[in-house]
C-alpha positions, 0 to 999 in steps of 0.5 A: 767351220769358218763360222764356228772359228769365227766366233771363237776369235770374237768370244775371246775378243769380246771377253778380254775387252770386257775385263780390260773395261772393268779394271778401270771401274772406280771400286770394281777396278780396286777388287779386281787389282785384289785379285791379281795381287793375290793370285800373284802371290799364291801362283808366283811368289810361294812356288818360287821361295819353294822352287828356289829352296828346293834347287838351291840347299845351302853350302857352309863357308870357311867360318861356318856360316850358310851361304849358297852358290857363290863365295862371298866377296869382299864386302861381305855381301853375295848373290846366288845366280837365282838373284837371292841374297844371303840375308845381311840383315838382323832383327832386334826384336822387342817382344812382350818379354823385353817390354815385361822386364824393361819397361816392367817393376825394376823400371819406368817406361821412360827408361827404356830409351836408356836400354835402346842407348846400351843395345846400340852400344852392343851392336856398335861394339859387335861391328855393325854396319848400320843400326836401324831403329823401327820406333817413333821418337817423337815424344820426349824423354829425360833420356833423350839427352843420353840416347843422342850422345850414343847414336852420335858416337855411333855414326850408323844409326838411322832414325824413322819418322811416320808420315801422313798415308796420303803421302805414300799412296800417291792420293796427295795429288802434286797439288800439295806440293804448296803444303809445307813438307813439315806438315807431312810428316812427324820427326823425332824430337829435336834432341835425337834428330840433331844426333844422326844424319840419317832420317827416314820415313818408315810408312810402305804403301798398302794395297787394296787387299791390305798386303805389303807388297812393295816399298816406296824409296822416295816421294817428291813431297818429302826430303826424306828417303825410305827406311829401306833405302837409307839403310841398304845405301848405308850398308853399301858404302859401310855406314855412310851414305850414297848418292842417290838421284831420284827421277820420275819413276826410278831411283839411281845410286852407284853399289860397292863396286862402282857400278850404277843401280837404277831401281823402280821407285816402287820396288817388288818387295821379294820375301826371301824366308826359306826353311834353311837358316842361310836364307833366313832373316835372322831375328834375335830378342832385343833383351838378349842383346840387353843382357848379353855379359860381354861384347863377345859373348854368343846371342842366339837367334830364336832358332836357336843360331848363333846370330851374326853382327859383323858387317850385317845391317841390324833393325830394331822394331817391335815384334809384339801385337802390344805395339800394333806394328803388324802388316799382311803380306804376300805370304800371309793367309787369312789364318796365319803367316804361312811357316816358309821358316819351318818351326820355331823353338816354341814348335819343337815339341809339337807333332802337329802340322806346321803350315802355320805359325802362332802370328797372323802378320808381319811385323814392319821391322821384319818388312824392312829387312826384307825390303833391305836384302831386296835393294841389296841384292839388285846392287850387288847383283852383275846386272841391277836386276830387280822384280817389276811388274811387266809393262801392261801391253804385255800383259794385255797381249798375253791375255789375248793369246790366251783368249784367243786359243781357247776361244777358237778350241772352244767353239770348234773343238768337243767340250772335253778336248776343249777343256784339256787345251783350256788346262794345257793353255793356262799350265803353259801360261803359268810356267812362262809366267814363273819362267819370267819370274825366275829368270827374267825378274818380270812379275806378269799378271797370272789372274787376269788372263787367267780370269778370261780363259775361265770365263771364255771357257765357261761361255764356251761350254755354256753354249755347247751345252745350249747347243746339246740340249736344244738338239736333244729337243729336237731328237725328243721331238722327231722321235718321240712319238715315232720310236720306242722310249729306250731308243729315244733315250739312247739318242739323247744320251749319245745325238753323235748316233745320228751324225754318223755317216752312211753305215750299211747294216742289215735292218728290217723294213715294214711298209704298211699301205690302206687299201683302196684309200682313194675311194674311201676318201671320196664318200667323206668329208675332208674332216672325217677323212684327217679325223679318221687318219689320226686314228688309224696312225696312232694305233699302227704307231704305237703297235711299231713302237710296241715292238721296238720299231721305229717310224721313219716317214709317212708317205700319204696314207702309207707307213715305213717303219724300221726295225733294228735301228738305231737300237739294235735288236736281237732279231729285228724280223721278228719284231717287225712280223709281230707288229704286222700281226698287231696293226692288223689285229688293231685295224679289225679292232677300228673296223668294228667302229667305223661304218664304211661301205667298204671294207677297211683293210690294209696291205703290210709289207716286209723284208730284210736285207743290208741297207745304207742307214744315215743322214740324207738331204742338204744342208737346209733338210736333212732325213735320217732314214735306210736307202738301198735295194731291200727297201724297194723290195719292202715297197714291192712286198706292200703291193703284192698283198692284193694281188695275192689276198693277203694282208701281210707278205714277207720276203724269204730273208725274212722268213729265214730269221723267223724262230720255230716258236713265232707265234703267227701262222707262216704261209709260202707262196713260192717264188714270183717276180718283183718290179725292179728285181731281174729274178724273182723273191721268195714270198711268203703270208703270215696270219694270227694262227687263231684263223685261215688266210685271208682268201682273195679272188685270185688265189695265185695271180699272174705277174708274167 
């Protein structure tokens, strides 16, 4: 058992190490990274917006907007107690209708910047905290001139500019930093630049699997702050910046309420889109906005809502493929953006499922206002919580727990308790792993442990199953060719037969003996003496076979066989006198070719009785074979044949269990005393019927 624990613990060790290695692979490293990313977002990102939404329906406030689990405070921002915030974030969205009536016939593309300068007047008329735009202005246009004079009457306005991808994936090495930061990135045109204190950089980091799923606030390379941050900072402080300090890995600013806020500098982006429109990002067409009559007038959201701007922060981008703004998420599949938001207008009339929307990506702007509702919620939650991924001496110590348990049940417990610790292990797992999430606002890594408790488990099985298999060879190879077909197949099916301890049941014996064997021995050689033994073995065994008998040793020339186990038989004592009369039908069949000058009998002797049948020996041999007083008795039985001039003697037990339809001739021989026996055993003789009893020269010997 020590052993077996041991190389549980060096199984699970071993294969831990061995995923630790390889995740510091170049490339193999990048997939396995892949891999957790993913696994993440299936096992804890998913099961939380659903959890949540489930636990959490939404309540309506005084005016009748959603809100959920705590009154919205003054500055019109609210965190629920799971630490989601009501989103405070609207998407103007310029789909393929605004760029087909604004950029169409009636006008010229430059024009739309003109459209971008009335949208904002809208939105400023409207009460928006801050209007971010999600477009690239570094291009001219006559417009530009009118454009900046809106935005700089706005005073709420956040610019972005695209940077080069290098920057944001970390590959720029501090190297760079001699490289004039203005070769990093591409600004506006100086005309909108000089309109709006706000500039940002609108680039997130992308993984390996091609997924957003963080955003990158700041960058020592550049001047410039994240989109995201700007636009939560300005909401915050209602359209005017924060402080914000920087440092290695975090980022510090004071919210609303005074309090100090330290965030991760690569944030978790948390998307919270819910089915229950509390909960949704709204986004609104950017021609609705256009073309709304008065400053008053309702603009419905594409759910048919009436959209919010009052102190909401609002992000202009685009939300068309025409204009290949479009990302992966956590929450997309290789198919399709999974539908969390339930159906679109566009989906009413359908009756098909709605697992999946008609897009395949997220679009950056409504990346943003994740992102933004992300950092506003950290702010204005009482403890600055927000999600980061735990620290990997976590992660690693999970992983060898985890290891370790089904490593250990693996070697010592049966293959399906096993698997049942192995299910319960990682369902354990998984549960504090979301627990953490929920509640701790820790992200562990789900996939590599994961990955080590399947492997460990694999490796676990495989070599019980090796184990298994290398003992039915062995069950194959001893009984085989000592023991009928259907017995040997019921061993392999079930080997735990064999390890069962000592059972008494009632068996037969048969011992069968080659008279006078000595001196035949004598008169031949030692080749012709084995040559001769192989062939009489290989009659008597399959005459025991034959009759669903088992061999259970050869002691010299002398076979014991058993009848009723490990199969059981509907009458063992039967079969054990049937296969007595066909080994001496067979023994007068070999005496025909042989040429002795003696003749060549044998002595068969059998009896019934309860035996001990089990394993017997030590731990370097053991014997699965019957013990007990009737066995003796057999023995005894075999060398009474002799004396009595018989070829087989049964014992009256046996006797006893012979139907009236036996086919053999059954002769009594009364009773008469056995060596080892304090009274004295019935006996009787069988004989095919075809012929008389052997007779001897003494017909009833003596044993007194």
């Amino acid at each position: 058992m020590a052993r077996r624990i041991w190389l549980g613990v060096c199984l699970g060790l071993s294969i831990t190490a061995l995923l630790g290695l390889l995740a510091n692979v170049p490339y193999l490293g990048e997939g396995l990274a892949t891999l957790r990313h993913q696994f993440q977002d299936q096992l804890l990102f998913l099961p939380d917006l659903k959890l949540t939404d489930w636990l959490h329906p939404p309540i309506k406030d005084a005016r009748g907007r959603e809100s959920y689990g705590e009154a919205q405070r003054a500055d019109k921002v609210s965190v629920d107690r799971t630490g989601f915030l009501a989103p405070h974030t609207v998407v103007v969205a310029i789909d393929e209708e605004t760029l087909r009536t604004a950029a169409g016939v009636r006008r010229s593309p430059e024009s739309l910047r003109y459209c971008h300068a009335a949208v904002i007047r809208q939105l400023v008329a409207r009460k928006a905290r801050c209007i971010a735009i999600d477009l690239d202005f570094s291009t001219t246009s006559p417009a530009d001139v009118h454009l900046a004079r809106t935005i700089s009457e706005a005073g709420n306005v956040v610019l972005g500019c695209r940077v080069r991808p290098d920057v944001i994936s970390g590959e720029l090495e501090s190297s760079a930093a001699a490289v004039d930061p203005g070769e990093l990135f591409e600004p506006p045109n100086p005309t909108l630049r000089s309109a709006t204190p706000f500039l940002a950089y609108f680039n997130h980091p992308v993984d390996a699997d091609g997924r957003i799923r963080r955003t990158l606030l700041t960058t020592p390379l550049l001047p410039l702050k994240s989109l995201d941050l700007v636009v939560a900072l300005a909401h915050l402080n209602e359209g005017k910046m924060v402080a914000c300090r920087p440092g290695k890995d975090v980022v510090q600013f004071e919210n609303a309420l005074g309090q100090s806020v330290v965030m991760p500098n690569e944030a978790l982006i948390r998307y919270t889109d819910f089915p229950n429109t509390g909960r949704r990002v709204q986004i609104v067409s950017y021609q609705s906005v256009l073309e709304a009559p008065t400053t008053t007038a309702a603009i419905l959201d594409r759910h048919g809502n009436r959209a919010e701007f009052e102190d909401y922060s609002v992000l202009i981008g685009a939300m068309t493929p025409i204009l290949h703004d479009d990302y992966l998420t956590p929450l997309c599949t290789d198919l399709g953006v999974r539908d969390i938001a339930g159906p679109t207008p566009r989906d009413r009339g359908s009756t098909g499922p709605r697992s999946l929307l008609k897009v395949q990506h997220r679009f950056g702007v409504e990346i943003h206002a994740f992102a933004v509702n992300t950092i506003l919620a950290a702010a204005m939650d009482r403890e600055g919580r927000i999600f980061k991924e735990a620290p990997r001496w976590v992660d690693f110590l999970l992983c060898v727990l985890l290891g370790l348990v089904i490593g250990v049940a693996g070697s010592v417990l049966d293959l399906r308790f096993s698997l049942v610790v192995t299910l319960g292990s990682l369902a354990a797992f998984w549960a504090g792993a979301l627990y953490a999430f929920r509640e701790m606002w820790q992200v562990l890594d789900v996939f590599t442990p994961g990955a080590s408790a399947t492997i460990i488990f694999s490796a676990s099985a495989y070599r019980e199953y090796r184990r298994q298999r290398e003992y039915r060879n062995q069950i194959r190879a001893s009984f085989e060719h000592f023991a009928p077909p259907h017995v040997v197949r019921m061993l392999e099916s079930d080997p735990s037969f064999l390890n069962r301890p000592g059972q008494r049941r009632e068996l037969t014996v048969l011992f069968s003996d080659i008279r006078d064997f000595t001196t035949l021995s004598e008169e031949m050689r030692p080749e012709e003496v084995v040559e001769m033994l192989n062939t009489y073995f290989t009659e008597m065994v399959d005459a025991v076979i034959q009759h669903g008998g088992r061999i259970d040793k050869f002691v010299g020339d002398a076979i014991m066989a058993v009848f009723g186990d490990p199969a059981t038989s509907s009458n063992p004592a039967q079969d054990a006198c049937l296969a007595a009369l066909e080994m001496v039908r067979r023994v007068e069949r070999l005496r025909s070719t042989w040429r002795f000058t003696r003749a060549f009998r044998i002595g068969v002797g059998i009896n019934t009785g309860e035996m001990v049948v089990g394993h017997l020996g030590g731990a370097r041999k053991r014997e699965y074979t019957v013990i007990g007083d009737p066995v003796n008795v057999a023995s005894r039985l075999e060398g009474l044949t002799k004396q009595f001039g018989r070829e087989i003697i049964i014992s009256g037990s046996t006797r006893g269990r012979l139907p009236p339809e036996f086919p053999g001739a059954v002769e009594d021989l009364g009773a008469t005393a056995v060596k080892g026996k304090t009274h004295e055993v019935a006996i009787h003789a069988i004989s095919p019927r075809t012929g008389p009893p052997e007779s001897g020269p003494d017909e009833r010997p003596s044993l007194a």
